[in-house]
N, C-alpha and C positions, 0 to 999 in steps of 0.2 A: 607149618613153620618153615623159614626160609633157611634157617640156622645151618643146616649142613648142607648148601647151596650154595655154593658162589657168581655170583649176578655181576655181571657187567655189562654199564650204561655208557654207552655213547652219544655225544650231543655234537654234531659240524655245525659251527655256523661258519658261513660263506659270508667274508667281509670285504665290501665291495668297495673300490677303491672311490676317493672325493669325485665330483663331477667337477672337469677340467673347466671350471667358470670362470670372470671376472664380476660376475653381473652382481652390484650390491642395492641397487636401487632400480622402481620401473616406475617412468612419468608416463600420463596417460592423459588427452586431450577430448577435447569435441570443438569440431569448429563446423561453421553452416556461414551460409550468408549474411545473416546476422551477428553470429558471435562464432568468439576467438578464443581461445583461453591456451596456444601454443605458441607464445612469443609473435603475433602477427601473420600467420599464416590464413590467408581471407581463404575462402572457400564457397561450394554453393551448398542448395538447400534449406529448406524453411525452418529447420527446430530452431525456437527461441527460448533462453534460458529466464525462470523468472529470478526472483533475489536468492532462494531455499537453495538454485543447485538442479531444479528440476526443469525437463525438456518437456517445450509443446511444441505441437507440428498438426496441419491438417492430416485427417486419415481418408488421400485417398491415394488409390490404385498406384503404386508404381513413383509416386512424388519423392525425392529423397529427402530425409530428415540434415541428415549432414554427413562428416566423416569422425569414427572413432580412432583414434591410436594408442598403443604403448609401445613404451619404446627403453629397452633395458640401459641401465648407467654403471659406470664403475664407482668405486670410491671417490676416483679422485675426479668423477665428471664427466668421463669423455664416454662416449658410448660402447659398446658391447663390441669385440668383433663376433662375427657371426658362427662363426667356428667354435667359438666358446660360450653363446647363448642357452639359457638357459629354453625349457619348453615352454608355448605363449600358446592362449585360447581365447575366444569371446564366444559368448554363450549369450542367448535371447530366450527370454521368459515369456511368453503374449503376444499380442498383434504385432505384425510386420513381419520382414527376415533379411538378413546383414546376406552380404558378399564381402569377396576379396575387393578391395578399392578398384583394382585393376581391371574389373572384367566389364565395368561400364553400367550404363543406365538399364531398367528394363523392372517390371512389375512382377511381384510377388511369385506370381505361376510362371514362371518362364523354366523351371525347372536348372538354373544357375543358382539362385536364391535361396538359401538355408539357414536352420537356427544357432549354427554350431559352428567354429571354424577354428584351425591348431594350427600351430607348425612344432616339428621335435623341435630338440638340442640339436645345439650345435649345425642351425640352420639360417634363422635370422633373426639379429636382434630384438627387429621391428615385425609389428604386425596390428596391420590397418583396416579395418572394414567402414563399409556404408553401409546404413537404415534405411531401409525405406518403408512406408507404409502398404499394407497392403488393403487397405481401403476399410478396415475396423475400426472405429472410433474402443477405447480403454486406455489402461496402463501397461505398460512392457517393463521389462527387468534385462538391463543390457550388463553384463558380468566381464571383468578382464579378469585372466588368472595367468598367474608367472609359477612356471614349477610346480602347477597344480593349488594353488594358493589366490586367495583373491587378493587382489590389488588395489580393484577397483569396481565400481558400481552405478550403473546411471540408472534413473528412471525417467522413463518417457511414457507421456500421455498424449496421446491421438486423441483429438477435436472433431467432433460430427456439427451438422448443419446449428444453427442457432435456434434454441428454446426460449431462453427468457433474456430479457434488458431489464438492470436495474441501476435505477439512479439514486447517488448519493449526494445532497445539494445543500453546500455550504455558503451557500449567495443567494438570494432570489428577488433582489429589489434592484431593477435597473437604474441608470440616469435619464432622467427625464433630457427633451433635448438632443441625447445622444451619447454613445461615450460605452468605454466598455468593462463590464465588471467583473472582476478577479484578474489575478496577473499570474499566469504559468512559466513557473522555472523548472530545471530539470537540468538534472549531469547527463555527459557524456558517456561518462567511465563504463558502463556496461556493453555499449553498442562497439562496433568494430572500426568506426571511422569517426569523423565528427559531427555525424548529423546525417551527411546524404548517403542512406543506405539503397538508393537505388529502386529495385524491383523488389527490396525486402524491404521488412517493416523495420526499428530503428527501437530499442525497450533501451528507457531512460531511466533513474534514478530521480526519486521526486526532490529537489532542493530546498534547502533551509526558507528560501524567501518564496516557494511554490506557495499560492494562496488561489488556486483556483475556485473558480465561480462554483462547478460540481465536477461528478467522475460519475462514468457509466462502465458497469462491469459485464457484457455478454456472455452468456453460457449454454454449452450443447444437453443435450437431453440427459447427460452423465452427470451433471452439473460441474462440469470441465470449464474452465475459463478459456476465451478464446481473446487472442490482444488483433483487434480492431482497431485501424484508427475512422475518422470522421468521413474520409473520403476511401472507405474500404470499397472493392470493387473486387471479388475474383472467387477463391477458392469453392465458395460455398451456396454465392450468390450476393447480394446488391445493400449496401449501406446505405440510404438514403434522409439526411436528419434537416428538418426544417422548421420553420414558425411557424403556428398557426396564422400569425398578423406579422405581415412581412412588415407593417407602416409603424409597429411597436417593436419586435425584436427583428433587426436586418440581417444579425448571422447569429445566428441560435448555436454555434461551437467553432468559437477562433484559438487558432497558433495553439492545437492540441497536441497530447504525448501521451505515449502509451507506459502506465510505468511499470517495476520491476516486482515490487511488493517488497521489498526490504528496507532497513532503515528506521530513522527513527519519523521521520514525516512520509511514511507510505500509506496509502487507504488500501488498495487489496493489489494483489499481484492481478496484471495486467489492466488494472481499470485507467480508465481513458479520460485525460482531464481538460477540460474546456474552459475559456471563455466564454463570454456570449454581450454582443454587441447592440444595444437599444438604437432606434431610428429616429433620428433628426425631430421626427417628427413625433415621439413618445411625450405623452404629457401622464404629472402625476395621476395615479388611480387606474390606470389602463393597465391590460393585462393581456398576456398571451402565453401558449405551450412550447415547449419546446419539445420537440418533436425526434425520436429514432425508430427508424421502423427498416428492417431488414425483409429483403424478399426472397425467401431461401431457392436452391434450383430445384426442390421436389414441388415449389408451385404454393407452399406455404408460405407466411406473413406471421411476422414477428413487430410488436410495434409496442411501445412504452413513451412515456413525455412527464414532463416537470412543469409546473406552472412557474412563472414567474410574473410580476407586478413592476411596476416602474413609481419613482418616487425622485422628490426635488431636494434640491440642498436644504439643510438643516437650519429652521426659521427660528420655531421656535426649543429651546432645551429645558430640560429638570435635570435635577441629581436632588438624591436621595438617599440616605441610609437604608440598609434593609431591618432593623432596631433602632429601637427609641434608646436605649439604651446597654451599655458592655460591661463586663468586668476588664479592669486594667488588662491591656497586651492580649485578649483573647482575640478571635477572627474576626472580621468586621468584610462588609462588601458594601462600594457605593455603586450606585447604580443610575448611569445617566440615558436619559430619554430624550431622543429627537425625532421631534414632527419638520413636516415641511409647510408649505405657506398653502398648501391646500388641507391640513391637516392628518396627510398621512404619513407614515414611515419616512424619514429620509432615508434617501437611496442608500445601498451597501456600500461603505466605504467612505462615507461623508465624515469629514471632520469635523468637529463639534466644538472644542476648546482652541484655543489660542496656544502658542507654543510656550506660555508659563505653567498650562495645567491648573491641575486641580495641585491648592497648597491645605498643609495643615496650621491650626494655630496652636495645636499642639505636638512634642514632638514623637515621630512613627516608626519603632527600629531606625529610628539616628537620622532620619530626615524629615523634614516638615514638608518637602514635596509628595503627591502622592502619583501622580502620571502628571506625562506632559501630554504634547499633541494626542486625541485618541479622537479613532472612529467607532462607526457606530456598522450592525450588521441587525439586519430585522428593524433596525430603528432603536437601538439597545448598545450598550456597551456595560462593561462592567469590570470595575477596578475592584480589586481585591488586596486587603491590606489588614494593619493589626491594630486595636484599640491602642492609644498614647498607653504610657507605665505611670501617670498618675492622673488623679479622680478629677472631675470637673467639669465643663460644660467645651464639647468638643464641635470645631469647627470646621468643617472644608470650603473654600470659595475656589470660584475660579472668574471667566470671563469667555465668552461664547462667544464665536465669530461672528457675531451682529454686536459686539459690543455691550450684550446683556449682562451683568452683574450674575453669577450663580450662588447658592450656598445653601448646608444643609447641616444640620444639629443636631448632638445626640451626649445621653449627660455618662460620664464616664467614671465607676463605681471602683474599689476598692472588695477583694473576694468577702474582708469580712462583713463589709457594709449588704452585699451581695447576699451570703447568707444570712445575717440577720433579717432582712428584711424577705427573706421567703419564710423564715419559722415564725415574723411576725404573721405573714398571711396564712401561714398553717393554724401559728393560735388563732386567728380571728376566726378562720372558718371551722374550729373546734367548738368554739364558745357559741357559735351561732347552731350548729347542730345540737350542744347541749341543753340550749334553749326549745327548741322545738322538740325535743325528747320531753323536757319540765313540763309544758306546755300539752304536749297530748297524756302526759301521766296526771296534769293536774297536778305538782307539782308546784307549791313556790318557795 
């Protein structure tokens, strides 16, 4: 028992005065040759950003990725003095190792090169490093911290030599004659200038009227994407992409871009989107490859290709319902086919109908047109549209750029008309089961 004891507890705590800051905010950058994202400050360096936020760079010896910063703010904006800065770190997770900006180029083992780097309080606002690779293809984990605190986080993946080409091909019927099929659009916004990036590469945003021929996405044995373009020459070893039949395709990948992967019209971060140009001399039914084949510098070959075919303007057309038959306002698809005067595929992009289109004779959500001008891809197109809101015998025509008459009919029902006539063929095929029942029981 404590009872006739008197105890006494002492607690100090040491309350240590505010840290004399202004610092309310820390913005933090990466710029490289390529990209920007500090109000215009160009810089060098290979890391390219794709749409996500993430850095590629080749992995090797010594190459610098780019420059990181942060850099403290006040409330009202202006930056930090230094005297009142708060403490600033960058930390690296994986391949490579950062320096102070200031101590210059040099590879990995130089023993300058580390994965850590600080300054206190009340030192400097700012504090900048550069990546470099140290020749590891993976991922890294590049960390800003303010006051001990993360601010910021990049991830970066170092690119090894090329494993596989793969193509994705949304075109594959040239013009006969000559002529080039698909048309590559692409934004600026992501690259650092307008286009001419120089001795770096230029990662564009694919645009709304982007309709390339195909995209080829290359990857290192990590299955890391690597942005190539058509005339790559350098880091890893030799791009080289051609026809098999120079006399059928003359440039098997024109006025190509590399894109970001973001958006609503991206196919994959970094895939590389072509044209491809038929020769004067292509006639329908011919065919040739089109050709990528990388020569990597350990002495290895990397090769993949797309076939494509060539085809003439659109002779002859069909359109077609895909049902004989709809319930009022349900889905409906018509489906137009053109050949060419050899009877194959017209080419990808041939126009088929006249700029009236296909009309209805009945009315389609509040119009009787159903498409106007439309092409064709594979030798195919396909309008997609809804059954008229009342029953009857429905029609589409149109007029084909040879001045051919089209049209195509299908009878247009009413739900209940619709289910009745399924429970009729339910009873019918009851009453004929009940029959062959009677019939082997001997039954009459």
């Amino acid at each position: 028992s404590l009872s006739s004891i008197d105890v006494e507890q002492r607690l100090t705590v040491n309350v240590l005065p505010a840290a004399n800051t202004e610092s309310a905010s820390t913005r933090t950058y990466f710029t490289s040759g390529q990209h920007t994202d500090n109000g215009g400050y160009g810089d060098s360096g290979y890391g390219v950003k794709d749409g996500a936020g993430v850095i590629y760079s080749p992995a090797i010896s010594g190459e610098l990725v780019g420059r990181f910063g942060a850099t403290q703010f006040t409330s009202g904006g202006d930056e930090v003095a230094d005297n009142k800065a708060l403490s600033m770190s960058w930390s690296l997770t994986g391949p490579g190792c950062i320096r102070s900006y200031t101590v210059g180029s040099g590879d990995c083992s130089d023993g300058v090169s580390i994965s850590a780097l600080s300054n206190p309080a009340a030192v400097d606002s700012q504090l900048n490093v550069r990546l470099d690779s140290d020749g590891t293809p993976g991922t890294t984990t590049l960390t800003a911290k303010v006051d001990g605190k993360v601010v910021k986080t990049y991830t970066v993946k170092f690119f090894g030599q090329a494993k596989t080409i793969s193509f994705v091909a949304a075109q594959t019927i040239g013009v006969a004659g000559g002529g080039t099929t698909g048309s590559t659009w692409w934004d600026y916004s992501i690259s650092n200038d307008d286009g001419d990036c120089g001795d770096y590469l230029c990662i564009r945003s694919a645009y709304e009227e982007n309709d390339s021929a195909y995209t080829v996405v290359v990857k290192d044995a990590l299955g890391t994407p690597m942005p190539i373009e058509s005339d790559y020459s350098g880091w890893f070893g030799n791009l080289v992409v051609t026809s098999s039949n120079s006399a059928v395709i003359s440039d098997p990948c024109d006025d190509d871009f590399i894109e970001d992967g973001a958006g609503l019209y991206a196919v994959a971060a970094f895939a590389t989107h072509c044209e491809f140009v038929s020769a004067s001399t292509a006639t329908s039914g011919q065919s040739a490859n089109l050709v990528w084949t990388i020569f990597n510098n350990d002495g290895t070959t990397v090769t993949a290709s797309q076939a494509v075919t060539i085809g003439g303007e659109a002779k002859t057309v069909t359109v077609a319902f895909d049902k004989t038959s709809y319930v009022i306002g349900s889905t409906a698809s018509i489906a137009l086919t053109a050949k060419d005067a050899a009877g194959n595929p017209a080419y990808d992009g041939a126009s088929v109908l006249t700029p009236a289109g296909l009309a209805s004779n009945l009315s389609t959500s509040g119009s009787g047109v159903l498409a106007t001008t439309t092409t064709v891809v594979g030798g195919k197109a396909t309008v997609k549209t809804f059954a008229p809101v009342v029953p009857g015998t429905w029609t589409v025509s149109g007029t084909d750029l040879n001045g051919v008459a089209l049209s195509a009919s299908a009878t247009i029902t009413n739900a209940n008309d619709a289910r009745l006539a399924a429970l009729i063929t339910k009873i019918n095929a009851l009453s004929k089961l009940i029959k062959k029942i009677q019939k082997k029981l001997s039954i009459k």
